[in-house]
Backbone bond lengths (Angstrom), bond angles and torsions (degrees), N, CA, C in turn:
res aa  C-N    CA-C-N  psi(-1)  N-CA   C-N-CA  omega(-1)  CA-C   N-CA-C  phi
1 X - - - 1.463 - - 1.524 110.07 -
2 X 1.608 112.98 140.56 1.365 98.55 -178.19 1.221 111.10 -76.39
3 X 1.486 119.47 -173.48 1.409 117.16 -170.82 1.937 99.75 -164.64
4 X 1.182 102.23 141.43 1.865 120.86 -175.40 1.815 75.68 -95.31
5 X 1.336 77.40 151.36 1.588 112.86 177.05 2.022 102.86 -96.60
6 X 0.953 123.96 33.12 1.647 119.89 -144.25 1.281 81.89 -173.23
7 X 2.170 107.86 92.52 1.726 104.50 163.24 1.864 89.70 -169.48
8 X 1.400 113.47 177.61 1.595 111.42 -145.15 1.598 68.18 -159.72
9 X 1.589 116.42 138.02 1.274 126.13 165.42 1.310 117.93 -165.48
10 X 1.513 147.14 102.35 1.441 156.49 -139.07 1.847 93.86 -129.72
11 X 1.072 94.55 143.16 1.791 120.46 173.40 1.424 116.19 -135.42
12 X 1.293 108.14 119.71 2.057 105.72 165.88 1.506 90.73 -120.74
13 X 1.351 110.61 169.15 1.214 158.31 143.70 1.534 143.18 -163.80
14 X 1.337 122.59 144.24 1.259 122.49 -146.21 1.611 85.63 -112.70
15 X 1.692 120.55 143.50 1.506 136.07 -155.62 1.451 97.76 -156.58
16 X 1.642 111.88 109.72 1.550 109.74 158.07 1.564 115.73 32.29
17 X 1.601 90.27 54.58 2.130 105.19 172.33 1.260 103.01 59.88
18 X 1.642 121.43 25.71 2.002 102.82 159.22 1.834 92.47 -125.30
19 X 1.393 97.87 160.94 1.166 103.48 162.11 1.738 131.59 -110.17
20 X 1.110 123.77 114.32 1.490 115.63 -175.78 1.393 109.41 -95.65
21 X 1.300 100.67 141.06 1.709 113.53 163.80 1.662 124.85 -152.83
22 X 1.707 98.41 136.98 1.578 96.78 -165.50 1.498 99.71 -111.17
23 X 1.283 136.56 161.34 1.544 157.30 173.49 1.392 111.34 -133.34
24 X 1.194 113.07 126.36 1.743 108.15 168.28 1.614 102.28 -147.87
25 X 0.588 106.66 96.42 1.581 106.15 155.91 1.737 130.64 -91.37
26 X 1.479 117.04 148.00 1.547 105.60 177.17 1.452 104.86 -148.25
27 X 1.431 98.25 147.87 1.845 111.54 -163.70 1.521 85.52 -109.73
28 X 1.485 103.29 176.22 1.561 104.81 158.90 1.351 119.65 -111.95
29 X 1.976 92.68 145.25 1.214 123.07 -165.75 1.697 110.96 -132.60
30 X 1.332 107.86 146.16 1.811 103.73 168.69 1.263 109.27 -65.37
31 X 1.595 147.48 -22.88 1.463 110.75 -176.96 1.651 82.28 -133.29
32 X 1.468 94.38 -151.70 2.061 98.09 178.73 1.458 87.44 -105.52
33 X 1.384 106.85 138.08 1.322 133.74 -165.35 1.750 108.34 -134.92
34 X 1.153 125.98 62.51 1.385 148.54 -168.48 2.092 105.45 -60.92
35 X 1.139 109.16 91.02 2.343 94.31 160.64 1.482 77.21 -115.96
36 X 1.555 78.60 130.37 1.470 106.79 149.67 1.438 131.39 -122.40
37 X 1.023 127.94 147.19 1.318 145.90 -167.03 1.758 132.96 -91.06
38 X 0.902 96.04 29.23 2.017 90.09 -167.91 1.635 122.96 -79.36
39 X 1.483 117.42 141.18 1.113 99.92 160.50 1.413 137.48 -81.99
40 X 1.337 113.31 156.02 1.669 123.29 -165.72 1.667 109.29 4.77
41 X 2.111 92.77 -78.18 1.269 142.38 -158.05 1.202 108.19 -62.77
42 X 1.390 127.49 -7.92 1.508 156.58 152.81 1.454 141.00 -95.42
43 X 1.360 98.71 -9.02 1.205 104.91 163.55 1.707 145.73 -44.79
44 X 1.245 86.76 -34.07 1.603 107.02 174.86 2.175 111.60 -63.40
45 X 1.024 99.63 -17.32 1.346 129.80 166.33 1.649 119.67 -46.92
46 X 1.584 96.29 -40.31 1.645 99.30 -149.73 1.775 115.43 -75.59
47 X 1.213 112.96 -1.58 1.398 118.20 172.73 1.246 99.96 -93.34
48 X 1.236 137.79 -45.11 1.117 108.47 -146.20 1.890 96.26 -90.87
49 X 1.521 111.96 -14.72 1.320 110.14 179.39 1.724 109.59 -58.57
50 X 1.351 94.12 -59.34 1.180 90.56 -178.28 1.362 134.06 -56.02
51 X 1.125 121.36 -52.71 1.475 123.90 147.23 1.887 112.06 -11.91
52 X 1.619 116.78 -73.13 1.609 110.71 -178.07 1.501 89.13 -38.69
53 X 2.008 113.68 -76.81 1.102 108.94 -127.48 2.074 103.40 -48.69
54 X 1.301 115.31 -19.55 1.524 116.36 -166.87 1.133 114.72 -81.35
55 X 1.144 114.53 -14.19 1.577 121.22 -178.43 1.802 102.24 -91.24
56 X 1.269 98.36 -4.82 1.989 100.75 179.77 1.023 113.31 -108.63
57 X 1.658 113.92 -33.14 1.549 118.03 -174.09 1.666 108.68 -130.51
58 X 1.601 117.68 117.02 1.067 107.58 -155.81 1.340 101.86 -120.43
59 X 1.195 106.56 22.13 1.639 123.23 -179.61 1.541 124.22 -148.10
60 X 1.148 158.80 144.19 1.607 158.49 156.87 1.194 117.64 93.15
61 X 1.703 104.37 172.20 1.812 92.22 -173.40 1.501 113.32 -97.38
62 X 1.366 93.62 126.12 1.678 102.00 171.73 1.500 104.97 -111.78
63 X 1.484 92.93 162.75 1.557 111.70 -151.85 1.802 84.75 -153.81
64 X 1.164 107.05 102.29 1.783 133.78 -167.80 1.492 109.03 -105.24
65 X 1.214 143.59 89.57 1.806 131.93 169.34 1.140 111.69 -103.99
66 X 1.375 131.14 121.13 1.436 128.72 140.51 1.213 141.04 -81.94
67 X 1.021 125.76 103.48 1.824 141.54 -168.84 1.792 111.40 -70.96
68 X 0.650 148.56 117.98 1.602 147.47 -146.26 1.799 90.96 -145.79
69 X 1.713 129.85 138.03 1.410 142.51 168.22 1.079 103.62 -176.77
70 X 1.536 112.87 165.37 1.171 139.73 175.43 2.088 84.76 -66.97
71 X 1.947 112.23 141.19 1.048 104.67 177.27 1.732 87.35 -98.54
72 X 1.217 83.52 156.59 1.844 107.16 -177.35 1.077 119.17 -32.06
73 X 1.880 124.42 -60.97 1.252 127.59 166.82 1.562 122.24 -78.04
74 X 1.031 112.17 5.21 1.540 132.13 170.68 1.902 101.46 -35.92
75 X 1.521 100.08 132.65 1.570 109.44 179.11 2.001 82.21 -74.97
76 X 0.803 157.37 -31.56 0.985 150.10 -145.35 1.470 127.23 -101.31
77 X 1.659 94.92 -17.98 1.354 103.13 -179.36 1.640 136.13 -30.48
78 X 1.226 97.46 -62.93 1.433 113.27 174.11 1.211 109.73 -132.43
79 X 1.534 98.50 143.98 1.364 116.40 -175.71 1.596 113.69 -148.78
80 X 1.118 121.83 125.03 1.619 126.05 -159.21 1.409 115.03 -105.09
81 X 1.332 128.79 113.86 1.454 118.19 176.55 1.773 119.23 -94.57
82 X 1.398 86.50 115.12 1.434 96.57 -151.73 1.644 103.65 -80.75
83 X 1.177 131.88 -24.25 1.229 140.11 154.01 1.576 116.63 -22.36
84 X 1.497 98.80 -57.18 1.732 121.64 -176.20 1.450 100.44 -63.77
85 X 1.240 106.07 -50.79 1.943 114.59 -162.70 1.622 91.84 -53.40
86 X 1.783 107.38 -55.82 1.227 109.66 -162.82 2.153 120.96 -51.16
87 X 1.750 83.34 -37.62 1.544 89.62 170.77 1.537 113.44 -67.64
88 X 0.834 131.61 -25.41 1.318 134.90 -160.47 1.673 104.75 -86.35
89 X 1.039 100.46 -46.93 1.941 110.69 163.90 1.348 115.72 -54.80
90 X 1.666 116.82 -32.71 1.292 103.08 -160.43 1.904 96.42 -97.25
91 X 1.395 104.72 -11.28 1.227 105.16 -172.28 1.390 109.18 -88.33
92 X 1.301 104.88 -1.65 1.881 117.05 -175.31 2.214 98.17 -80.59
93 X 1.780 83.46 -52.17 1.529 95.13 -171.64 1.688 115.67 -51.98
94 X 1.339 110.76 -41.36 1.310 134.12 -161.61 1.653 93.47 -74.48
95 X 1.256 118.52 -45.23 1.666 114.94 175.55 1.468 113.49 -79.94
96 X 1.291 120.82 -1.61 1.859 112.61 168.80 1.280 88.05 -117.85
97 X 1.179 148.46 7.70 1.737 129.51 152.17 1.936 96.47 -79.42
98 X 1.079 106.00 -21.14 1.937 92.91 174.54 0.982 105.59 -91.19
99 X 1.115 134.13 -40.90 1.961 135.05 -177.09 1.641 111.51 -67.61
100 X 1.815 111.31 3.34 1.013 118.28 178.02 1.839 107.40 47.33
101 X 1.374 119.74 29.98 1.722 106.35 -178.55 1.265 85.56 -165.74
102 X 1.822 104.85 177.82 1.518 115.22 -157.33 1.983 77.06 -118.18
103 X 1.850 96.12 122.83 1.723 100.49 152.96 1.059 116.82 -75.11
104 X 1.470 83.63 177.59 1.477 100.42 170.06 1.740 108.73 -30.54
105 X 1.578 97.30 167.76 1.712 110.97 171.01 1.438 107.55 -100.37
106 X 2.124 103.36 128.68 0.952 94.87 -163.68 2.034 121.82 -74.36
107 X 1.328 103.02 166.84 1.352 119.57 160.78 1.228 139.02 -73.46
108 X 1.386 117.41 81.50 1.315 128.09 -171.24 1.907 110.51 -38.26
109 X 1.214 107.24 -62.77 1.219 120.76 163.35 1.599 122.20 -51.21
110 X 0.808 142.61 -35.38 1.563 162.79 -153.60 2.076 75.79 -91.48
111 X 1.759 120.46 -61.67 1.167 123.35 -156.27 1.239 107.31 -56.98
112 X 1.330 121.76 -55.56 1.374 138.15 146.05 1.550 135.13 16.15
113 X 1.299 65.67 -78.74 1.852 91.14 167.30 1.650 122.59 -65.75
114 X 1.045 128.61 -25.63 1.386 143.30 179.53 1.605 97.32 -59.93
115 X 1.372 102.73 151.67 1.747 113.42 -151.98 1.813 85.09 -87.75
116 X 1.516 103.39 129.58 1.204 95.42 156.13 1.895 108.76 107.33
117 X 1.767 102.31 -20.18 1.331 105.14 -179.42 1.629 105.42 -71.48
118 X 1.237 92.18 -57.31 2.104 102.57 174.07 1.522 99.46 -79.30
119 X 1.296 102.52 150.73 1.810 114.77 170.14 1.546 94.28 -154.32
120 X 1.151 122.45 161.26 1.674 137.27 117.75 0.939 136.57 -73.18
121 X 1.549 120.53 143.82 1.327 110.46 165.00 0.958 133.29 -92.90
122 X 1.575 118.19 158.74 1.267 105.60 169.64 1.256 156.99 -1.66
123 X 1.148 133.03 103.06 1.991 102.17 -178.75 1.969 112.97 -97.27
124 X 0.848 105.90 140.52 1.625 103.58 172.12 1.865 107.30 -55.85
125 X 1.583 82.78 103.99 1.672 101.78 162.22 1.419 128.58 -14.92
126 X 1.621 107.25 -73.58 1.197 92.46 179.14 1.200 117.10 -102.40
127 X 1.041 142.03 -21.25 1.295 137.83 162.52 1.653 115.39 -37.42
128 X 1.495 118.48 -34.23 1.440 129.69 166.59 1.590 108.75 -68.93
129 X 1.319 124.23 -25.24 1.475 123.30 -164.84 2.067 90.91 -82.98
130 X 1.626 93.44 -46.99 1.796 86.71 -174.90 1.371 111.51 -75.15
131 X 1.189 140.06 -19.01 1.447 129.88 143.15 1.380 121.69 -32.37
132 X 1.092 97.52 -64.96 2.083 98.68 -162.07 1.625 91.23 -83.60
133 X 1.301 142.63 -23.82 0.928 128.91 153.82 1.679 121.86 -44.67
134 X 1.087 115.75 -55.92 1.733 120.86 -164.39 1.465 86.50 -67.28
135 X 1.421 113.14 -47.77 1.597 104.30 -164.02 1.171 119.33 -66.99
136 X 1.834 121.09 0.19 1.612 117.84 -178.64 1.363 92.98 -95.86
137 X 1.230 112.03 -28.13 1.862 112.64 -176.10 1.523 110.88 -40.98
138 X 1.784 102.42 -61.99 1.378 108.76 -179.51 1.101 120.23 -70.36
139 X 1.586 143.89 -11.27 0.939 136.51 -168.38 1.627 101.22 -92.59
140 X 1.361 110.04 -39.92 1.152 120.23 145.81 1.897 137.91 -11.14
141 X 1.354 98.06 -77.26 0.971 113.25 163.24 1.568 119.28 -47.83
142 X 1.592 94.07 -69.52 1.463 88.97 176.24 1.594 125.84 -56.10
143 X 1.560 120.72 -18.65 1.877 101.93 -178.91 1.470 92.49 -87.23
144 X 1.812 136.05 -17.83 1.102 116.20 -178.89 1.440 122.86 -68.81
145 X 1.341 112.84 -22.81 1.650 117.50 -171.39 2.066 87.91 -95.15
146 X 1.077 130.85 -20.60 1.761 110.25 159.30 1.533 124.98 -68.80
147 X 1.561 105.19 -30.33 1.505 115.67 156.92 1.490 124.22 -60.77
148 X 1.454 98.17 -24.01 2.251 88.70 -176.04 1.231 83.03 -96.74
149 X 1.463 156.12 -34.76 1.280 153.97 -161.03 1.275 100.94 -70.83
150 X 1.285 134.50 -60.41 1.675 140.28 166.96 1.429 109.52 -35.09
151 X 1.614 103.16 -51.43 1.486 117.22 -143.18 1.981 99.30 -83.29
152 X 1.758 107.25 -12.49 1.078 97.43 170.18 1.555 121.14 -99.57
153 X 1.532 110.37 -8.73 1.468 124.02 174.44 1.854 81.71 -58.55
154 X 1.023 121.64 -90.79 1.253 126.58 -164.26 1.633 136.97 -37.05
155 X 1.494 95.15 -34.79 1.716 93.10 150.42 1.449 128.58 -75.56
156 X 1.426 110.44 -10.18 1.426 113.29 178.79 1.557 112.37 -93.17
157 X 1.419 124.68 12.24 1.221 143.33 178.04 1.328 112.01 -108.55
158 X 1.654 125.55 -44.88 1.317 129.45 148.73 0.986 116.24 -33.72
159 X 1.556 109.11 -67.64 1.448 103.54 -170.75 1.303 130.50 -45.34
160 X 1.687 114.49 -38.31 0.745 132.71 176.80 1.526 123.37 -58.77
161 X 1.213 104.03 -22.84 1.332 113.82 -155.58 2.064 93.46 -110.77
162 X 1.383 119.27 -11.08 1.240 133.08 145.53 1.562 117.08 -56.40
163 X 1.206 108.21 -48.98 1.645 111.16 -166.75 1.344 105.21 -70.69
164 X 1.232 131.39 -11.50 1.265 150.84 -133.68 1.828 83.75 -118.55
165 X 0.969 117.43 -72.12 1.284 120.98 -155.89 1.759 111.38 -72.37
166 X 1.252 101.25 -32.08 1.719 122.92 155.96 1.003 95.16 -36.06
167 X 1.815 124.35 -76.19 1.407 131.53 -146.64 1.705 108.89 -58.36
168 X 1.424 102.78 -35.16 1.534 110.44 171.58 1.055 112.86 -72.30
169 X 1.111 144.44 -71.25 1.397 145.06 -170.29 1.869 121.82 -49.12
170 X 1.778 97.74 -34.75 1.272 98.95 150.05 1.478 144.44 -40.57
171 X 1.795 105.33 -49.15 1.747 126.18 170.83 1.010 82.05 -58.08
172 X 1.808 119.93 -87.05 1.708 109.98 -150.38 1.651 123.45 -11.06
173 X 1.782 81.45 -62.86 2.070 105.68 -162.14 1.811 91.97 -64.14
174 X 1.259 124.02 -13.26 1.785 106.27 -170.91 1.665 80.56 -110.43
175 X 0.923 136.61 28.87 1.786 138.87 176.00 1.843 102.98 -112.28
176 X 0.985 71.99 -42.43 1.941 80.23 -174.23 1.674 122.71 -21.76
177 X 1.464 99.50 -58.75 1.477 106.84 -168.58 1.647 101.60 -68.91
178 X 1.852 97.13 -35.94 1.790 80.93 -162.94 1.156 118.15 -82.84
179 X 1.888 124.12 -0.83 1.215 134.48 167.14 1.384 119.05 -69.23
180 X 1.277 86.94 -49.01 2.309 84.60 162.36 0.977 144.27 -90.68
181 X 1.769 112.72 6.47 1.328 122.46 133.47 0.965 144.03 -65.64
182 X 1.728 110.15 -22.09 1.658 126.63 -176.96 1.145 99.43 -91.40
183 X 1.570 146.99 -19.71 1.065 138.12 137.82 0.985 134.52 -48.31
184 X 1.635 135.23 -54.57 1.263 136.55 -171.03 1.776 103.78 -72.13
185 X 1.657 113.12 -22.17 1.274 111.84 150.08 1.778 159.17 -53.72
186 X 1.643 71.17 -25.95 1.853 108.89 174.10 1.678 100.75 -60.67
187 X 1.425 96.88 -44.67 1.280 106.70 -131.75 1.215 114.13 -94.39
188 X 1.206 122.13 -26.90 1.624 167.98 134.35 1.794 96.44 -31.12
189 X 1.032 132.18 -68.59 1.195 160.62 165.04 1.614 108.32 -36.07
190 X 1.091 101.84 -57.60 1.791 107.98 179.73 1.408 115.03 -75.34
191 X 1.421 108.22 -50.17 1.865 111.77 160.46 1.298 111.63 -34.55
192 X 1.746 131.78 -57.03 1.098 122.16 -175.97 0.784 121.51 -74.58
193 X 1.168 141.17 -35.63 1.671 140.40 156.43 1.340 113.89 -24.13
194 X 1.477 125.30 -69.77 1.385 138.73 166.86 1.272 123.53 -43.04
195 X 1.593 122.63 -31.16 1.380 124.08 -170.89 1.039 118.66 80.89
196 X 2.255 122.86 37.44 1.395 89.43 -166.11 1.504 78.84 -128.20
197 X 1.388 123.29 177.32 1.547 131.97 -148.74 1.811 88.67 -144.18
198 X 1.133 120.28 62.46 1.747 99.03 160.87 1.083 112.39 -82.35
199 X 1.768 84.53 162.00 1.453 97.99 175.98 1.784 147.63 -42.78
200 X 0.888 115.79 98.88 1.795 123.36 -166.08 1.711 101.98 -21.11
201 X 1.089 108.63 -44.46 1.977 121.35 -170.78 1.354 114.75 -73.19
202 X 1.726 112.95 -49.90 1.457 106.12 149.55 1.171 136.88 -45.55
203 X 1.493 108.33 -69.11 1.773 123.41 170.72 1.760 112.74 -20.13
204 X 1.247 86.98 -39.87 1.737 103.80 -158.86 1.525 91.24 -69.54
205 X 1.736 122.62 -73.87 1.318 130.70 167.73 1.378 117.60 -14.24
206 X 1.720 107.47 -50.69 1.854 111.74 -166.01 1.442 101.96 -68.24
207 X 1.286 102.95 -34.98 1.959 112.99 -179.45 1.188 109.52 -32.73
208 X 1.809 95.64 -80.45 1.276 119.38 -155.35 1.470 107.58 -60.49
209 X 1.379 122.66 -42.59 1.636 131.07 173.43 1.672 108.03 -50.84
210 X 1.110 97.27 -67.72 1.944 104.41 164.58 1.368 129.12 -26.59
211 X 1.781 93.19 -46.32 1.504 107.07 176.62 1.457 122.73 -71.92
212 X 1.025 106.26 -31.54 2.217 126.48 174.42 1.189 103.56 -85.24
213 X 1.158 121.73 -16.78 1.647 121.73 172.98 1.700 111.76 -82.88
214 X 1.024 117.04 -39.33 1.522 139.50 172.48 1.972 118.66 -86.21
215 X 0.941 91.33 -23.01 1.416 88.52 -171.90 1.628 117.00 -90.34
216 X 1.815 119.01 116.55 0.904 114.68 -157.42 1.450 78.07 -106.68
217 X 1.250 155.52 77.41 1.415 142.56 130.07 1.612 107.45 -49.77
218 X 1.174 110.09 -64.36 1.640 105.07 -175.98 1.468 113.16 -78.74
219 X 1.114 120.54 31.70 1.834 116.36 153.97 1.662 101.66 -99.86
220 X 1.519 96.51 -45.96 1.849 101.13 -174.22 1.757 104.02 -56.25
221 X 1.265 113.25 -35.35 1.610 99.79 177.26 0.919 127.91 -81.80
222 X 1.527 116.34 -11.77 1.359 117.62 164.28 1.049 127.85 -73.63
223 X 1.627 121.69 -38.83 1.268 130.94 156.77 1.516 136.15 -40.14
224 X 1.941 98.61 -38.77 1.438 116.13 154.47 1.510 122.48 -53.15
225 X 0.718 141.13 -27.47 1.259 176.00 -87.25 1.410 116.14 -139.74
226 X 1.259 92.26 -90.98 1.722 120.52 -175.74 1.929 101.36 -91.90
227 X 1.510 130.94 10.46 0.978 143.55 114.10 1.620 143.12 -33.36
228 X 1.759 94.16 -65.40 1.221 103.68 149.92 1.074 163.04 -47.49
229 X 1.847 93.24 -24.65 1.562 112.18 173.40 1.419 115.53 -94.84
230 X 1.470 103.38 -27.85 1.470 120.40 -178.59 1.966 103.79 -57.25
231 X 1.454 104.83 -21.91 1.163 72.67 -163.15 1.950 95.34 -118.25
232 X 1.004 103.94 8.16 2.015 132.09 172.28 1.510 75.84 -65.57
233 X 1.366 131.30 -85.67 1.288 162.15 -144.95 2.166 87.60 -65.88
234 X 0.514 126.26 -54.00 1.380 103.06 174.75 1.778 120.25 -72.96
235 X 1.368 112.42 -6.30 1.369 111.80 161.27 1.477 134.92 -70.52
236 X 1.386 95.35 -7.33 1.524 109.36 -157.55 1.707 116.77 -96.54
237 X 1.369 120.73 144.08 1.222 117.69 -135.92 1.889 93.11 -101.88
238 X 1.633 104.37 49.33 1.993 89.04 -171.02 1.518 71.31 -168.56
239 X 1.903 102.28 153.54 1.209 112.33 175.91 1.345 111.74 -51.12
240 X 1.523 98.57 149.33 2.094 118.25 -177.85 1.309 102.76 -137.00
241 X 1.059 138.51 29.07 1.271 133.88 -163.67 1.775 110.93 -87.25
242 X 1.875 95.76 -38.64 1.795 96.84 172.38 0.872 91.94 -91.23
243 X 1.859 158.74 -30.02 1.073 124.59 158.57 1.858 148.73 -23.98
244 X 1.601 77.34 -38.44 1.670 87.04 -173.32 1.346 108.53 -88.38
245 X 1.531 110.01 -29.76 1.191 109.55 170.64 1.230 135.23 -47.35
246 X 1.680 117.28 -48.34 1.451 135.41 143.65 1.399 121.25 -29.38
247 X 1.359 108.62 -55.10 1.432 114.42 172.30 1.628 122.34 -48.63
248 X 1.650 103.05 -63.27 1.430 105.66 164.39 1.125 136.64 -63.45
249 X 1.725 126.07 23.64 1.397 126.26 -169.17 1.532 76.11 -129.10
250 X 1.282 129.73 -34.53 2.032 122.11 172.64 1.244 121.66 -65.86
251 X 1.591 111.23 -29.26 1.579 113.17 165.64 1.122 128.71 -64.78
252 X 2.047 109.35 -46.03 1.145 91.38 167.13 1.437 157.15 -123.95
253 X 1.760 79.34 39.21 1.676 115.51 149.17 1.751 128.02 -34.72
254 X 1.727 87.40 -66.54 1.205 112.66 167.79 1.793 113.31 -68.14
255 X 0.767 136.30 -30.76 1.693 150.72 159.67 1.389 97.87 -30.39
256 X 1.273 101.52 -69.75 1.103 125.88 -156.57 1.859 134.27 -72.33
257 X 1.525 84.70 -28.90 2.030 114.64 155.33 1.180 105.80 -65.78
258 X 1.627 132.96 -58.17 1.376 144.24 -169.35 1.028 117.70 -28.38
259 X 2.048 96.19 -61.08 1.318 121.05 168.13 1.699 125.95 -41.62
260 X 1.623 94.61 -57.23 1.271 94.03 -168.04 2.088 114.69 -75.05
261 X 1.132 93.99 1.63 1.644 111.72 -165.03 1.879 97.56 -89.60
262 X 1.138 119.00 -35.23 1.291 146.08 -159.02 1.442 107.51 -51.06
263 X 1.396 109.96 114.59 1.498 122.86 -166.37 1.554 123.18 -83.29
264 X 1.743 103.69 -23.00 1.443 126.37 -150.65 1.415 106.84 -167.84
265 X 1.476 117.60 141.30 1.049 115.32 164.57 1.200 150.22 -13.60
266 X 1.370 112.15 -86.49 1.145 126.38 125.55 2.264 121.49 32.13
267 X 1.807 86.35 -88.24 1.128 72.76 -174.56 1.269 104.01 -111.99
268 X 1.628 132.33 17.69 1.500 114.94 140.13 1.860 113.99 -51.54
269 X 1.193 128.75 -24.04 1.402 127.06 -170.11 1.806 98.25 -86.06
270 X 1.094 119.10 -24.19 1.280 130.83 179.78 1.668 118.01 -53.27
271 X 1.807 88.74 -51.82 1.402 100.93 176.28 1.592 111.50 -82.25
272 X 1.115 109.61 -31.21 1.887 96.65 172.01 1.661 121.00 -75.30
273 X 1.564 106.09 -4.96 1.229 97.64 -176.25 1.774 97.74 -91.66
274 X 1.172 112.34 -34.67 1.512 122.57 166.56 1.386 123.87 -45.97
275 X 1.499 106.42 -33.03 1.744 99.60 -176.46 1.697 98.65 -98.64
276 X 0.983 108.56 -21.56 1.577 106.48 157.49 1.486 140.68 -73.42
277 X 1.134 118.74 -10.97 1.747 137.84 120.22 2.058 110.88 -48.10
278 X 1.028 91.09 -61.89 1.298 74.93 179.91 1.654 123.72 -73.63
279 X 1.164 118.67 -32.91 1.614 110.77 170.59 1.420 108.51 -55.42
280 X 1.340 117.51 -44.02 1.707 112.59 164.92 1.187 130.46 -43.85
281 X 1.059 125.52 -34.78 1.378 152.35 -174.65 1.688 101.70 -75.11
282 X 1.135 118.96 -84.92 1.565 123.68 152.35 1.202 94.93 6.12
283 X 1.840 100.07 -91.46 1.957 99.88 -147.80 1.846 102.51 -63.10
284 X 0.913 131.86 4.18 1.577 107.15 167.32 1.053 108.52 -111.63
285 X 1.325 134.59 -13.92 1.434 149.50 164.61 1.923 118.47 -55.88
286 X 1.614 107.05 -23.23 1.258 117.69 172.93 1.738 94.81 -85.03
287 X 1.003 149.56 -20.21 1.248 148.55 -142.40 1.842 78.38 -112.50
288 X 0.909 146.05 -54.04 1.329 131.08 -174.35 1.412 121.76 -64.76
289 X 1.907 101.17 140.30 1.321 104.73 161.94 1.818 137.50 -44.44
């Protein structure tokens, strides 16, 4: 399935009083371009995350955080070591028996804060690893199915933007004959003006050479062509993104001969309206996996 490089997908769940939550978003990029985010206490994590996330996203920059806390109503939240508090009181008392006077009144809150009064506990290792694991799966899942959802808006814009270029190349190819008649008319036309009489056998030669010089039949089939694949190539179930890219530098190759081949108005405008399908094509074509 194709897939846009351009999708945003977040996961929580709450586990034995912690709370987990994942974010990943990805823009488009030429290769896979992986920041990840973990805390400390999670670190041990970071291979094997990365690893899923690469085996899902095999293209653009993602930018992955996992947020890890005690969840709010968590039995675990807080927990007070009262041992510490107790030292901390006695070490308060022991410094206003030297200051010979009574300080300030203490700060319950202020106590609080002192390193070591609040802690968490522990969480079971691995049982925490298959949590935040399952929970990248789904989050997973979910930015991959916003990526095929994008990624099919966007082939249906190609396409569109294929049918488009057909439609031109069609005029051209039904232009053909009457462009090298209105030439060989010019031309025919200018001799008599001048008064000059060449030879019927030559004349004929300059035509036909004129005519292979001018005649873009084989740009329009090439264009048919590399059309065809463009749009084979959006059926296909694995990133196409440098594919198409390739593709769109052969179209407007051929665009670009048309132009320079171009007998008449007409279908010089043919070819600029053609490479302007294709620059369209381009910018959503960078957005794919």
């Amino acid at each position: 399935m194709i897939r846009s490089m351009t999708a945003y997908a977040g996961g929580e769940r709450e586990w034995d009083g912690w709370a987990l939550a994942w974010e990943v978003r990805t823009v488009n990029h030429r290769f896979l371009d992986l920041s990840l985010r973990l805390p400390e206490a999670l670190r041990f994590l970071e291979s094997e995350v990365r690893g899923r996330i690469g085996r899902q996203v095999r293209r653009g920059r993602v930018e992955a955080t996992l947020a890890w806390k005690p969840a709010v109503a968590g039995t675990a939240a807080i927990q007070l070591n009262p041992q510490l508090v107790g030292q901390l009181l006695e070490a308060a008392r022991e410094v206003e028996r030297l200051a010979a006077s009574s300080l300030a009144p203490f700060d319950a809150l202020a106590v609080l804060q002192w390193p070591g009064v609040l802690h968490q506990p522990e969480a079971d290792r691995d049982r925490l690893a298959e949590q935040t694991l399952a929970l990248l799966d789904e989050t997973l899942d979910q930015l991959i199915a916003g990526r095929e959802t994008e990624g099919r808006q966007l082939a249906a814009l190609i396409e569109e933007r294929c049918a488009g270029i057909r439609r031109q190349a069609a005029i051209a190819r039904e232009r053909l004959p009457a462009v090298l008649g209105a030439i060989r008319a010019r031309i025919l036309s200018r001799l008599a003006e001048i008064g000059a009489t060449p030879d019927a056998d030559r004349l004929e030669q300059e035509m036909v050479y004129l005519a292979q010089k001018l005649d873009v039949a084989e740009e329009l089939d090439r264009l048919e062509t590399h059309l065809n694949e463009v749009s084979r190539t959006l059926r296909q179930h694995e990133p196409v993104g440098r594919r198409l890219d390739f593709l769109l530098q052969e179209l407007n190759r051929e665009a670009n001969t048309l132009g320079s081949k171009s007998a008449d108005a007409e279908t010089t405008q043919i070819s600029v309206e053609i490479k302007v399908l294709i620059e369209q094509m381009r910018e959503q074509v960078q957005n794919l996996e």
